[in-house]
FIKOL-195820 format. One record per atom (N, C-alpha, C): x, y, z; residue in three letters. Coordinates in steps of 0.001 Angstrom, whole numbers, plus 500000, padded with zeros to 6 digits. Layout:
BEGIN
XYZALA;...
REM end
This chain:
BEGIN
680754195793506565UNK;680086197053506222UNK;678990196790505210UNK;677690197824505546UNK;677252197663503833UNK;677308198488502692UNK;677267197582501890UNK;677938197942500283UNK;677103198914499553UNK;677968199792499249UNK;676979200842498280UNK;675812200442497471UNK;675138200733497639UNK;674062200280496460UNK;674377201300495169UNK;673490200696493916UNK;673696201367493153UNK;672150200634492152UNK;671401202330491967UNK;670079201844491484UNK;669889201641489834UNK;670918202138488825UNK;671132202010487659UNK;672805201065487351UNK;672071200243486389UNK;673554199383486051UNK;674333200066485203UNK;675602200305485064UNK;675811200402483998UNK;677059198982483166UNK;677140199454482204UNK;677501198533480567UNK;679150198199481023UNK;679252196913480910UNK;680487196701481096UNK;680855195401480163UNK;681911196144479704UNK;682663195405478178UNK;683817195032478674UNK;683980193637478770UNK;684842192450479271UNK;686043192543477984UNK;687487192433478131UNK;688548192204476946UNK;689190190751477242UNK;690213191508476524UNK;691594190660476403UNK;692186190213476571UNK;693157189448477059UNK;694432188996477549UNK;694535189574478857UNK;695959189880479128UNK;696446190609480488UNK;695379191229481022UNK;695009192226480397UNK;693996193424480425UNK;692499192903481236UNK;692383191431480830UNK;691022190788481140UNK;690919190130482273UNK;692681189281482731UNK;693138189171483965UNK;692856190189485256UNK;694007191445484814UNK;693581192499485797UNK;692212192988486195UNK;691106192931484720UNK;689838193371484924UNK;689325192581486513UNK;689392191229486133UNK;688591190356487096UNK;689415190890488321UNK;690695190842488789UNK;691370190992489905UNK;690896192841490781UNK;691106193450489741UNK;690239194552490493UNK;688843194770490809UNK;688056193855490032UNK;686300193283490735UNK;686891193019492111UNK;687403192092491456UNK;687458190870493043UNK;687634192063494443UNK;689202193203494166UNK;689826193386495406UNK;689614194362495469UNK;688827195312494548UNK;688807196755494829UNK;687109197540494878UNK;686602196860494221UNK;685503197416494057UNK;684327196459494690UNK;683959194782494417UNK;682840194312495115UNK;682862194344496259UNK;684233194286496963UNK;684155194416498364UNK;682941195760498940UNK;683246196515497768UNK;682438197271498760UNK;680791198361498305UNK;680886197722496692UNK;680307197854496124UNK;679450197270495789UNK;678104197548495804UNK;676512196563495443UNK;676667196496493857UNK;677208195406492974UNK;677731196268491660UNK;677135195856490997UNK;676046196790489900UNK;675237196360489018UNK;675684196409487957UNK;675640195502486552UNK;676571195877485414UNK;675689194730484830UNK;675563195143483234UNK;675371194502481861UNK;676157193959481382UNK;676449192747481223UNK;677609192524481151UNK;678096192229479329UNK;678848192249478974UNK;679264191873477572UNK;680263191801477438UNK;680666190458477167UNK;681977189778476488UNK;683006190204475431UNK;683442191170475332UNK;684019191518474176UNK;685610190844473930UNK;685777189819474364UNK;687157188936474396UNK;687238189303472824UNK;688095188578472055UNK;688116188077470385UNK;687654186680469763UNK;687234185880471366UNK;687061184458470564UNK;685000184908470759UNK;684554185512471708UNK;683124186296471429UNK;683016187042470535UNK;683440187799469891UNK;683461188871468547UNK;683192187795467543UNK;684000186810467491UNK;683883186143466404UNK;682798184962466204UNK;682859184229467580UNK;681291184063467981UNK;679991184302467411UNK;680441185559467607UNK;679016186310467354UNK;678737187530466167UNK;680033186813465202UNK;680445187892463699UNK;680182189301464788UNK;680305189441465659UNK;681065191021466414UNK;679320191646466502UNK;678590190798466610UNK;677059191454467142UNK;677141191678468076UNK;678188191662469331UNK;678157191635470695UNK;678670192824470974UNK;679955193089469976UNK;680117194780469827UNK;679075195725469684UNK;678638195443468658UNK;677205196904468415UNK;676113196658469945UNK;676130195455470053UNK;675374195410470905UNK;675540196107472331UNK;676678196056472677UNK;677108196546474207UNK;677129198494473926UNK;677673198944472294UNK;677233200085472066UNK;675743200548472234UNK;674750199366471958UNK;673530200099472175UNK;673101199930473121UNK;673611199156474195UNK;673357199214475338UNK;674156200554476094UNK;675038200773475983UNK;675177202075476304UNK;674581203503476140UNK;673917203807474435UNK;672849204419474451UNK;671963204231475811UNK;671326202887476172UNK;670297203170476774UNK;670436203568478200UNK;671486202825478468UNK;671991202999479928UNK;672628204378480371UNK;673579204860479349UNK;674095206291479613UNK;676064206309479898UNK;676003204478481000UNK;677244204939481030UNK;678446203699480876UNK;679430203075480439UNK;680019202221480110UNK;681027202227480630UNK;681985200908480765UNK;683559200957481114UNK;683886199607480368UNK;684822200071479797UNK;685610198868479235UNK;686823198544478904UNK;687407197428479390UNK;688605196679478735UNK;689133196485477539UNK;690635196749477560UNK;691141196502476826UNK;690931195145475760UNK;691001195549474374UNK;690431194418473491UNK;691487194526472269UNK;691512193165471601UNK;692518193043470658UNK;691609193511469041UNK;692213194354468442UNK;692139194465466812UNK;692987193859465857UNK;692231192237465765UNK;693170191377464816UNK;693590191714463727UNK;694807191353463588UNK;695848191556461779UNK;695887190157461600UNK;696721190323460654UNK;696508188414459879UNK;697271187682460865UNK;698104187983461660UNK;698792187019462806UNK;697974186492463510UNK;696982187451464032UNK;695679187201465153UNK;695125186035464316UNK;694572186723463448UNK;693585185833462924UNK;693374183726462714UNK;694940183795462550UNK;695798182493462665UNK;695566181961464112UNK;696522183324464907UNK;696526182634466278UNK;695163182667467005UNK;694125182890466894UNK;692775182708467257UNK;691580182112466098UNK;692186181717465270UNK;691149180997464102UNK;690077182152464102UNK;690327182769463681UNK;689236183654463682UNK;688547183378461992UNK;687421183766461959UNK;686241183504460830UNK;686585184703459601UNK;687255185976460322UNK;687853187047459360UNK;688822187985460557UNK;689108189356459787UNK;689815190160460500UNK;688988191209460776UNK;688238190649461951UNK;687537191508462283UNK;687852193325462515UNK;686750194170462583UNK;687258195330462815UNK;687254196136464098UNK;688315196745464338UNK;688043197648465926UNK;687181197486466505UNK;687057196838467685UNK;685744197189468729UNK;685396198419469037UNK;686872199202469149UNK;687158200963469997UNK;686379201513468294UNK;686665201307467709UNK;686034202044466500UNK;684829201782466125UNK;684399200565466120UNK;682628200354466158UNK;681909201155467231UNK;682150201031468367UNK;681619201580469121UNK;681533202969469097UNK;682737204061468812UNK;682776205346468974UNK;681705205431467359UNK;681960204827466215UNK;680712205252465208UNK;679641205317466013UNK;678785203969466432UNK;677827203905467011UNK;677144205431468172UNK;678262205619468605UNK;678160206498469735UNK;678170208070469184UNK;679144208050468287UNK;679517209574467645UNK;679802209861468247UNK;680779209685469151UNK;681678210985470598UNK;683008211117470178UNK;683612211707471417UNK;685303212527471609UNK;684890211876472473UNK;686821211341472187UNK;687771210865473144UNK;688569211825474131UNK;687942212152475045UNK;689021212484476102UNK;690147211621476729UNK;691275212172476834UNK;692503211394477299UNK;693187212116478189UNK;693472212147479181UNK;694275212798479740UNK;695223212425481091UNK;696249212500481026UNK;697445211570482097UNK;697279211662483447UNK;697184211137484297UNK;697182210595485810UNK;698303211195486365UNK;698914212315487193UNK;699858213048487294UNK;699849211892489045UNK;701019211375489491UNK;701466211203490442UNK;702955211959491354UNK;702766212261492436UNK;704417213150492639UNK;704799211879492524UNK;706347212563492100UNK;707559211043492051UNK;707910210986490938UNK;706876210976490104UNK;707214210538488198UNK;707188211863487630UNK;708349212459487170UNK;708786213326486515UNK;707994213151484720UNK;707351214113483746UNK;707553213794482669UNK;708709213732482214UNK;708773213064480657UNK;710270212978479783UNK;710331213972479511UNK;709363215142478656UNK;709550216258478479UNK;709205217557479697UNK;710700217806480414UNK;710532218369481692UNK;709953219680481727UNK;709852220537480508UNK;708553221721480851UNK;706952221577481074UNK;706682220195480832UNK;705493220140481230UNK;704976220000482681UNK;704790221037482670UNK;704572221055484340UNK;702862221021484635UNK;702137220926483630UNK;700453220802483480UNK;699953219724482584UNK;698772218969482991UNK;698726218381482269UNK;697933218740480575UNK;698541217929479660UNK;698035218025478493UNK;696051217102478089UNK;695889217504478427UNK;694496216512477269UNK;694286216202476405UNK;693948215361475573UNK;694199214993474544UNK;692629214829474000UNK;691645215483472945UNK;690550215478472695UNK;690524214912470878UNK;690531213435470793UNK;690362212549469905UNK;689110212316469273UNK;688439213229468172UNK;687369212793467211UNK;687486211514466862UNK;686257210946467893UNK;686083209300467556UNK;685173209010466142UNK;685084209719464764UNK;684453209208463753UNK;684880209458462320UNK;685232208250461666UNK;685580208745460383UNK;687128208635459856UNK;687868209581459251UNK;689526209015458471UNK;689352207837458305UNK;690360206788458903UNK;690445205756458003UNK;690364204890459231UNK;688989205338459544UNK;688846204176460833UNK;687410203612460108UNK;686781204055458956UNK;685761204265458772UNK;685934204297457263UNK;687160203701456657UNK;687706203629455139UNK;687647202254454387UNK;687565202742453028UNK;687174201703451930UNK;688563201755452006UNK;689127200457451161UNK;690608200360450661UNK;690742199044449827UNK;691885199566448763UNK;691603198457447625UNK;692998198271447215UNK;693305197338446635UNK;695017196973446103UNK;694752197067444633UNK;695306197634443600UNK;695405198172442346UNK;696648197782441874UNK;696097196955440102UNK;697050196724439863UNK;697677197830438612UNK;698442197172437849UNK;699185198139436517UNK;698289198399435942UNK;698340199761435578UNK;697762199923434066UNK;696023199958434573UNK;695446200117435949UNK;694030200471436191UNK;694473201888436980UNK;693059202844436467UNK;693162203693437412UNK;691988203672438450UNK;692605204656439457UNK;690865204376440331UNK;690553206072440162UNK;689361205968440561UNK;688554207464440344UNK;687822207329441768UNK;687350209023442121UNK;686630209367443331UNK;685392209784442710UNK;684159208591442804UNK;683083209072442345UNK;682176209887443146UNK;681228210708442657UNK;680213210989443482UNK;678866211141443058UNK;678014210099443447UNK;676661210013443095UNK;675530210620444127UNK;674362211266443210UNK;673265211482444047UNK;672357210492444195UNK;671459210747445358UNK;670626209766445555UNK;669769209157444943UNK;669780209167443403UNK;669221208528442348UNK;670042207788441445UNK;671786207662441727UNK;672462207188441442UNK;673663207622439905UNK;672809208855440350UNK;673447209975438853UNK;674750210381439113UNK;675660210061438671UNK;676859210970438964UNK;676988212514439246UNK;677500212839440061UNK;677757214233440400UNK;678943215217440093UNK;679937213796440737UNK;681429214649440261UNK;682297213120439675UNK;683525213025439155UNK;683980212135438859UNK;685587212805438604UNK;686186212181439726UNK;687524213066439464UNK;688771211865439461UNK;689702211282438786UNK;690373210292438661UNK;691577210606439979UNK;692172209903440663UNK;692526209965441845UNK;693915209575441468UNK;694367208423440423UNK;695844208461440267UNK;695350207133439011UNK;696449207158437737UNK;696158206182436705UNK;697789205460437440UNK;698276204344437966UNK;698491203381438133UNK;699497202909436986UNK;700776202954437326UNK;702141202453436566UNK;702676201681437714UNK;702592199741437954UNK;702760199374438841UNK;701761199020439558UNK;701845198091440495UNK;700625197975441551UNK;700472198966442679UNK;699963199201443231UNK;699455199818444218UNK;698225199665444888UNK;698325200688445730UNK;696596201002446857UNK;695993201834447053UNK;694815201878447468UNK;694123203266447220UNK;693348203027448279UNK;692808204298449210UNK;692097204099450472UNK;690833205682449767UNK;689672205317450667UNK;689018206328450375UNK;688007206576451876UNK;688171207869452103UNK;687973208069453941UNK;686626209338453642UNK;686365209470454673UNK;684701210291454717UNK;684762211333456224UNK;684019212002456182UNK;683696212447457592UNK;682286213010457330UNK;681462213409458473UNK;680202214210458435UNK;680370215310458591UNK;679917216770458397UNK;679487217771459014UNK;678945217938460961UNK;678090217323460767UNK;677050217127461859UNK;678266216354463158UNK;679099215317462802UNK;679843215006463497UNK;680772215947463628UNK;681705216635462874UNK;682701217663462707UNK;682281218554463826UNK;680735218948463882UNK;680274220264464782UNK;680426219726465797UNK;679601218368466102UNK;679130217880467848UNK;680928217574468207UNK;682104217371467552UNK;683580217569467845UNK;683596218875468451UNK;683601219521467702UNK;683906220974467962UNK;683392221623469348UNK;681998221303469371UNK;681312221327470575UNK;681512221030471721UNK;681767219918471559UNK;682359218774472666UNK;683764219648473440UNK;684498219846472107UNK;685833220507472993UNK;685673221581473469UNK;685127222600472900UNK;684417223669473681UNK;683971223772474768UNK;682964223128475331UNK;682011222669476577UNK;683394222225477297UNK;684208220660477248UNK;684973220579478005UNK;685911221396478197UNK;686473222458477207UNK;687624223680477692UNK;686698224614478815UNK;685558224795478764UNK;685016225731479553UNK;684920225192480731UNK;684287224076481108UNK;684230223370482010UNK;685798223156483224UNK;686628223555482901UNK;687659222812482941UNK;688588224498483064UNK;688308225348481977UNK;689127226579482179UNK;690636226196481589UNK;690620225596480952UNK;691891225534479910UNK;691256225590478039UNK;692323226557477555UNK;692140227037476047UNK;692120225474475281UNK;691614225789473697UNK;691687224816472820UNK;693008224849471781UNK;693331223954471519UNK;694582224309470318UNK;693731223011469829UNK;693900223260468290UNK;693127222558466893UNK;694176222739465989UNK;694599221611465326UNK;695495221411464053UNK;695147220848463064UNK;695034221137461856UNK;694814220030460973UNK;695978220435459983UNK;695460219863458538UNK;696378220190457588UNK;695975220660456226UNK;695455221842456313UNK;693995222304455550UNK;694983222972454241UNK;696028223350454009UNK;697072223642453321UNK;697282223027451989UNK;697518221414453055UNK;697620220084451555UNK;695875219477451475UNK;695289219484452490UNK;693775219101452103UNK;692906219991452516UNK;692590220653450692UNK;692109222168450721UNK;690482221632450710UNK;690350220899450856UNK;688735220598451084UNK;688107219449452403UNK;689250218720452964UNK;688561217704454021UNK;689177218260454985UNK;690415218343455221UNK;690799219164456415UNK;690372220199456802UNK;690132221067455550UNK;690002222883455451UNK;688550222742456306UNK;688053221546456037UNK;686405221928456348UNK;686128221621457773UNK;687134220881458589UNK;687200220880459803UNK;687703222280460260UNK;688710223020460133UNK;689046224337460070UNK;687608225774460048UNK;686904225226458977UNK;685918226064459063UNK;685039226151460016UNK;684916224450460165UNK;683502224323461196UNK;684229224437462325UNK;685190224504462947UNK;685404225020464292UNK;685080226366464176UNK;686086227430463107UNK;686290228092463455UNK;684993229308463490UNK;683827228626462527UNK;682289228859462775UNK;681225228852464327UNK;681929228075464511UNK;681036227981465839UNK;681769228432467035UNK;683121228419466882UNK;684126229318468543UNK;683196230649468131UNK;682975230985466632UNK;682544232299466703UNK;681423233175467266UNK;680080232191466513UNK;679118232343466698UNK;678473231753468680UNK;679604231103468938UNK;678292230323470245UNK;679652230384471674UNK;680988230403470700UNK;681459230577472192UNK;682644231450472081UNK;683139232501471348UNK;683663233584471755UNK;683731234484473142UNK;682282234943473480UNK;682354235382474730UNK;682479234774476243UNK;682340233650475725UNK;682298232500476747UNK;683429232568477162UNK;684475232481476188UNK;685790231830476070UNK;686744232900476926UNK;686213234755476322UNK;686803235560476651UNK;686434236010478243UNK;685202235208478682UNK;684947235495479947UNK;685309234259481331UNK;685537233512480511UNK;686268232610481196UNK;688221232741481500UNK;688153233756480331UNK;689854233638480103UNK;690943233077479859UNK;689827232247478562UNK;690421231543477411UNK;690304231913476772UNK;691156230521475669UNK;691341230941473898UNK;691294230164473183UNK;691172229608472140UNK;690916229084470736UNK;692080229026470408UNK;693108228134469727UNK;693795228411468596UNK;693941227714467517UNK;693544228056466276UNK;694066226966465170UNK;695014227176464299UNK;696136226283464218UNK;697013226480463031UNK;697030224536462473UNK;698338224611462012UNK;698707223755461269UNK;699201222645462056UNK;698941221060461783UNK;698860220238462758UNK;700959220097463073UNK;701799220605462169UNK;702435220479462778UNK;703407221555463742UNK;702495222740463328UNK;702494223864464379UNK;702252223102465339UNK;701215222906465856UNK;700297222642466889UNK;701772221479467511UNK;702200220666466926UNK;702926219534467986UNK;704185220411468155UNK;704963221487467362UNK;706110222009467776UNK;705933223099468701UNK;704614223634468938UNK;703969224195470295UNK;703739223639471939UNK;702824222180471113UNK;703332221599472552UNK;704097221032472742UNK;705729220904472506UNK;706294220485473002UNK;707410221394473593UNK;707274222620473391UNK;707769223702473992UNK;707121224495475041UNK;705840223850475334UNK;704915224570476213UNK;704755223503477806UNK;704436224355478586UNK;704281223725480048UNK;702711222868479899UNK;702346222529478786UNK;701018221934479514UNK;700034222951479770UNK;699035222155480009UNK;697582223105481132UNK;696860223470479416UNK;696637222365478312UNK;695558222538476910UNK;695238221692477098UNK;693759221753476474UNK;693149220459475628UNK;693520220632474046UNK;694283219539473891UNK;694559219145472068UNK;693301218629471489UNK;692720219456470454UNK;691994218535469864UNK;692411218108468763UNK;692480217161468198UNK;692909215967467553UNK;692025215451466752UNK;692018215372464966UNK;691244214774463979UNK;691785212999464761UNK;690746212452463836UNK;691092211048464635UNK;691961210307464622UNK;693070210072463202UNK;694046209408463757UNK;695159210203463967UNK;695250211624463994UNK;696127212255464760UNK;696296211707466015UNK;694809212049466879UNK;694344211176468117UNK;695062210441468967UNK;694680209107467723UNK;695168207883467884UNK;696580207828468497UNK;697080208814467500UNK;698968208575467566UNK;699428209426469022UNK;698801210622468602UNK;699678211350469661UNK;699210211482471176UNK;698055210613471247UNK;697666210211472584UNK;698554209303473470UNK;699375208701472196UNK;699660207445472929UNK;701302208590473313UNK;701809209209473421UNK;702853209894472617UNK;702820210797473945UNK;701628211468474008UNK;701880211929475465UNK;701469211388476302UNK;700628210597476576UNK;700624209403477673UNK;702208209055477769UNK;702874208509476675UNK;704533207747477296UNK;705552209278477345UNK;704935210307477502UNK;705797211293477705UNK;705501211556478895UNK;704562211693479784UNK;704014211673481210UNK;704568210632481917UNK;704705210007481754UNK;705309208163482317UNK;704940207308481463UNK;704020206645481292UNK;703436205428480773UNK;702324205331480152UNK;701961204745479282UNK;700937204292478380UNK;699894203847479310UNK;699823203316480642UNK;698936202933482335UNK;698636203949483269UNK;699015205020482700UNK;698771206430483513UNK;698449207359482727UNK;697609207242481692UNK;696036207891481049UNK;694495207460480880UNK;693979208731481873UNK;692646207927482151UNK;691775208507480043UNK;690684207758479656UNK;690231207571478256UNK;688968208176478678UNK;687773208428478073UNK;686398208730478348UNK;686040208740476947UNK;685046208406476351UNK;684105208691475172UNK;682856209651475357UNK;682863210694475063UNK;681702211177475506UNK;680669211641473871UNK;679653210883474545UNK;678794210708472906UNK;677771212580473055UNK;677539212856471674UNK;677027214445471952UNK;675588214496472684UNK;674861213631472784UNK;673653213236473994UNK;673719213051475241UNK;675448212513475474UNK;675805213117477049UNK;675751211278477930UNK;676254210209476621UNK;676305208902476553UNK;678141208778477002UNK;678643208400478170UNK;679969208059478484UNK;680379206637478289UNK;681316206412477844UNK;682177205001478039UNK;683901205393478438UNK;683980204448479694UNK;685470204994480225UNK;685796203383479727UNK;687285203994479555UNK;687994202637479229UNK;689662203029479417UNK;690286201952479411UNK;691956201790479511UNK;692520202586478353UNK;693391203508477687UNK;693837203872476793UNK;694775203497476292UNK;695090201453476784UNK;696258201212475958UNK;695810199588475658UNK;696731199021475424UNK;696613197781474503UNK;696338196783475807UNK;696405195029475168UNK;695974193819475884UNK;697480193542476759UNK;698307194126476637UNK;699686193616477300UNK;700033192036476646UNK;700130192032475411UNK;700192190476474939UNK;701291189890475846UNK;702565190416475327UNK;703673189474476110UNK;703753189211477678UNK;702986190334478788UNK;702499190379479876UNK;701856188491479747UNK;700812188690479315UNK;699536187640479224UNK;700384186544479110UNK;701253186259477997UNK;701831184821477329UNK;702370184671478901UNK;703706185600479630UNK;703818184971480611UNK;703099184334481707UNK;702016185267481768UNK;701386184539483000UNK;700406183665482297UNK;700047183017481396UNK;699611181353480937UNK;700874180524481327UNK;701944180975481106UNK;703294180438481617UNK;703414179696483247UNK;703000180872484036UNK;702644180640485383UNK;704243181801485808UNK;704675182628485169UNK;705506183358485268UNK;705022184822485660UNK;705971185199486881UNK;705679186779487394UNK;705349188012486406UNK;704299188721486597UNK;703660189575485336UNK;703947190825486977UNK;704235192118485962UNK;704060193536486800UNK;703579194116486094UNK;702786194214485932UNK;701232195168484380UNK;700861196038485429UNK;701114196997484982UNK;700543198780485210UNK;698731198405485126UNK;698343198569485950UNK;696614198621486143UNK;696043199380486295UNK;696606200860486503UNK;696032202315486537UNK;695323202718485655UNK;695489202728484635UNK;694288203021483639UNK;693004202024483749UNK;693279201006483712UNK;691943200404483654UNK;691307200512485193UNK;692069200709486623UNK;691782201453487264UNK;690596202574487235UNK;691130203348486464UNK;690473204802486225UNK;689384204771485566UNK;689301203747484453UNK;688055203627483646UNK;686984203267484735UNK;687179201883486009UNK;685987201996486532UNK;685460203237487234UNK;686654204178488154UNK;686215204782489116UNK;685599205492487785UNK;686134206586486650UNK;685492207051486288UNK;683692206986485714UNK;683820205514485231UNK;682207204858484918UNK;681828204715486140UNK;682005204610487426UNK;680863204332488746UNK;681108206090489303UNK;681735206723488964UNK;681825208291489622UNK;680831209007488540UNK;680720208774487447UNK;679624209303486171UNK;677994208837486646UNK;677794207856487105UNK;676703206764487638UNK;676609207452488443UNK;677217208011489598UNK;676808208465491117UNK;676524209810490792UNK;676915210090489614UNK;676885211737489331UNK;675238211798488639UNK;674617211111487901UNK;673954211079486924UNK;672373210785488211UNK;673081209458489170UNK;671945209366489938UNK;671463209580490979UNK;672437211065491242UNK;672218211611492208UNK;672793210880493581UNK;673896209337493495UNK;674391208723494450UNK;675902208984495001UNK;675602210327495850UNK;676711210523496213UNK;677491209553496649UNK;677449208510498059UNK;678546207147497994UNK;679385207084497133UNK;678519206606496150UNK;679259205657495061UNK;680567207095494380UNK;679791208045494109UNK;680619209300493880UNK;681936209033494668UNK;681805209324495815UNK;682822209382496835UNK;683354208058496945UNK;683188206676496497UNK;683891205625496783UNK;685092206208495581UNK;684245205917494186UNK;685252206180493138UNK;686473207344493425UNK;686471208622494219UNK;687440209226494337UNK;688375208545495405UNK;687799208290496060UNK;688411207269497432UNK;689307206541496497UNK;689211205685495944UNK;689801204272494770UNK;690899205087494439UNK;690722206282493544UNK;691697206610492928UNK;693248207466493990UNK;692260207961494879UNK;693161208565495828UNK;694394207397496470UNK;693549206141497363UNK;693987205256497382UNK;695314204456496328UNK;694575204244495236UNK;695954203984493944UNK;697373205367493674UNK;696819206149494446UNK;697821207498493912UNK;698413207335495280UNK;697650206901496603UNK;698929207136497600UNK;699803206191497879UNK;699374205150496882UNK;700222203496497054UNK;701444204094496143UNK;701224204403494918UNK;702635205018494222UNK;703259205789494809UNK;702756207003495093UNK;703335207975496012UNK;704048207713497281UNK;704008206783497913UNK;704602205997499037UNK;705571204667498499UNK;705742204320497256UNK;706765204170496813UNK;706456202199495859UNK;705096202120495980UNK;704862200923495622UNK;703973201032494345UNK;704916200206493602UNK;704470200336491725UNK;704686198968490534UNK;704379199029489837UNK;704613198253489075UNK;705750198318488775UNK;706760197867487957UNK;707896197570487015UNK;708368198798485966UNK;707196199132485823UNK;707404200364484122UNK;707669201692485038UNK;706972201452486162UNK;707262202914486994UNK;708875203466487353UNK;709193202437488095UNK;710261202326489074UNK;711481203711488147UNK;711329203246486972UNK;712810203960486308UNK;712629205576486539UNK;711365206015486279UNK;710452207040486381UNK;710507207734487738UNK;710442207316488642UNK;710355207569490088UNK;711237207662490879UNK;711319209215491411UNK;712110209950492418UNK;711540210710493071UNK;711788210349494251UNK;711563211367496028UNK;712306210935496386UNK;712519211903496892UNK;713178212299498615UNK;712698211087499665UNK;714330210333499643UNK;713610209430501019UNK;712984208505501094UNK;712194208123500018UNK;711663206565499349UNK;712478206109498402UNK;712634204916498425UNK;713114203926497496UNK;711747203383497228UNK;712004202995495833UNK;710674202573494896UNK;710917200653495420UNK;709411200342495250UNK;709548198535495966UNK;708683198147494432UNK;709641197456493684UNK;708617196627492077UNK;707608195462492633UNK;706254195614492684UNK;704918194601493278UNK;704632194055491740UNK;704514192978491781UNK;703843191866490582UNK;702321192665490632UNK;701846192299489180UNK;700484192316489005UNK;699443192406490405UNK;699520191146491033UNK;698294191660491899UNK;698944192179493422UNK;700304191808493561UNK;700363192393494736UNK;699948193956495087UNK;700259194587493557UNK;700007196166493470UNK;698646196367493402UNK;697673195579493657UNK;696476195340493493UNK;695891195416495254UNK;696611194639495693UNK;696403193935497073UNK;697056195247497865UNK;698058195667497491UNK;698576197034498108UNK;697619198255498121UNK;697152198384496913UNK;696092199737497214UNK;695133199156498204UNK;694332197899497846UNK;693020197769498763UNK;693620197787499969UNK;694719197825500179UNK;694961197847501892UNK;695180199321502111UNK;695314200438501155UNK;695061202006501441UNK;693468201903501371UNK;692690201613500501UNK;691569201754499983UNK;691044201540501661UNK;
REM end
């Protein structure tokens, strides 16, 4: 046959371990076959980061600026173990977090519903979304170790270097630590925005939590600026669509959804995000069955996997030992980055391959063939579940595909 063409490349950020395995294996069996595939390519392994003191990170971010649309692999954020076990030059920082600064977007997250796999929490009968402010808390924090007898203070200088405010933060009996975190305005809004546009789009309400109670000035001010702009720009929107807004307290907000059927977008300060993304992803089935999106406020996408490198996966197969790694998410990141591309350039094909892909991966589970993490998860009527290694479950869809 011939292969889709495709007249814009887009940005593709190479990882990790397991994660970097599967990447190449779904080139190979799912997509060049049939795809003309144009892509930028960038290395983002950990032994390239360090390479390249992590210029290869910002870099593949600004290549996404230009290009519009990205997909990327799972990548490791070294701690001092890493750093050992890869000689690394330092401990480097987040790739997922350089990039979303660079970008200033929300994280969309939201779970891959297959029949068969029941959630853990059985009223959810809709899915949840998960809308993660990619800028700022303590992804984006100073932090210092303090010893006895020093205190630290929260300064604040103007742009001539004059002090403004000077408020002592804790005087220190003992050692300790002290972290100091930031956010923007301007980012706070294009958040707010972001979830807005996608609740409308989409026809499901917003629920917003923070904790504006105990932080009467950084939280509170996320609180305001939502609750400023649902007012002014999308109230009627909301009420004519036949939605709603809600904000309370972030731990309102989790003893809500977990009594509720689903069918919200959560929006999520960022390392709320972080946590409880992963939280309902493994409440849906698996941490491999949530598709990720970054969407920057200029209308800049990066799809990617929403979970880790599968280390102990990886060690085995350097081993030469049977690996069954869930590949659905990183799955989803391409169709979603080549279905954004076909959308953007007017190339229907490519549009329609990417739904094809995913349909394909949903009727291979659905017919009873899965990875390992699934199997426990999975009940119908009349199928028995069959556990496929890494690529056989690979080799199984392209034969739906």
């Amino acid at each position: 046959m011939e292969k889709i063409r495709m007249t814009t490349p887009i940005v593709e950020m190479d990882g990790d371990e397991m994660t970097r395995v599967l990447w190449r294996w779904i080139k190979e069996l799912l997509i060049e076959p049939y795809v003309d595939l144009k892509t930028e390519y960038y290395d983002l392994g950990l032994p390239e980061r360090d390479k390249t003191d992590d210029a290869v990170t910002a870099a593949s971010a600004e290549a996404t600026k230009k290009w519009g649309v990205a997909v990327k692999c799972a990548t490791i954020t070294p701690n001092a173990q890493r750093v050992e076990e890869y000689h690394l030059k330092k401990m480097w920082k987040s790739p997922n977090g350089t990039i979303r600064r660079i970008l200033d977007g929300t994280v969309f997250r939201a779970p891959i519903l297959v029949k068969g796999i029941t959630p853990y929490v059985p009223g959810w009968t809709k899915p949840i979304v998960l809308a993660r402010h990619a800028y700022g808390d303590i992804y984006n924090s100073v932090e210092a170790r303090v010893e006895d007898g020093q205190t630290a203070y929260l300064v604040v200088e103007d742009k001539d270097g004059n002090a403004v405010s000077r408020q002592a933060i804790h005087s220190f009996v003992g050692d300790g630590i002290v972290q100091g975190v930031h956010n923007l305005d301007a980012s706070i809004a294009s958040f707010a925005r972001s979830c807005f546009n996608y609740a409308l789009e989409h026809k499901i309400p917003v629920w917003f939590g923070a904790k504006d109670t105990i932080s009467k000035t950084y939280d509170h001010r996320f609180k305001d600026i939502f609750n400023e702009i649902y007012e002014k720009e999308y109230t009627a929107k909301f009420e004519e669509a036949g939605i709603y807004f809600l904000y309370t307290l972030i731990d309102d907000v989790v003893a809500r959804v977990m009594r509720s059927e689903g069918g919200m977008l959560w929006a999520c300060k960022n390392y709320d995000g972080d946590v409880m993304s992963d939280m309902v992803a493994t409440a849906y089935g698996s941490l491999g069955m949530m598709s990720s999106v970054l969407v920057s406020p200029d209308g800049k996408y990066e799809f990617e996997a929403a979970h880790g490198t599968v280390t102990r996966h990886y060690y085995r197969h350097l081993k030469g030992e049977e690996t069954s790694t869930n590949s659905v998410a990183t799955i989803w990141a391409w169709t979603g980055a080549l279905a954004k591309r076909g959308e953007l350039d007017g190339n229907q094909p490519l549009v329609d391959f990417a739904k094809k892909l995913e349909k394909a991966t949903m009727d291979t589970i659905e017919s009873g063939y899965m990875t390992g993490d699934l199997i426990p998860m999975f009940h119908r009527e009349g199928i028995t579940p069959v556990k496929l290694n890494s690529r056989q479950f690979l080799e199984k869809i392209a034969e739906k595909l």
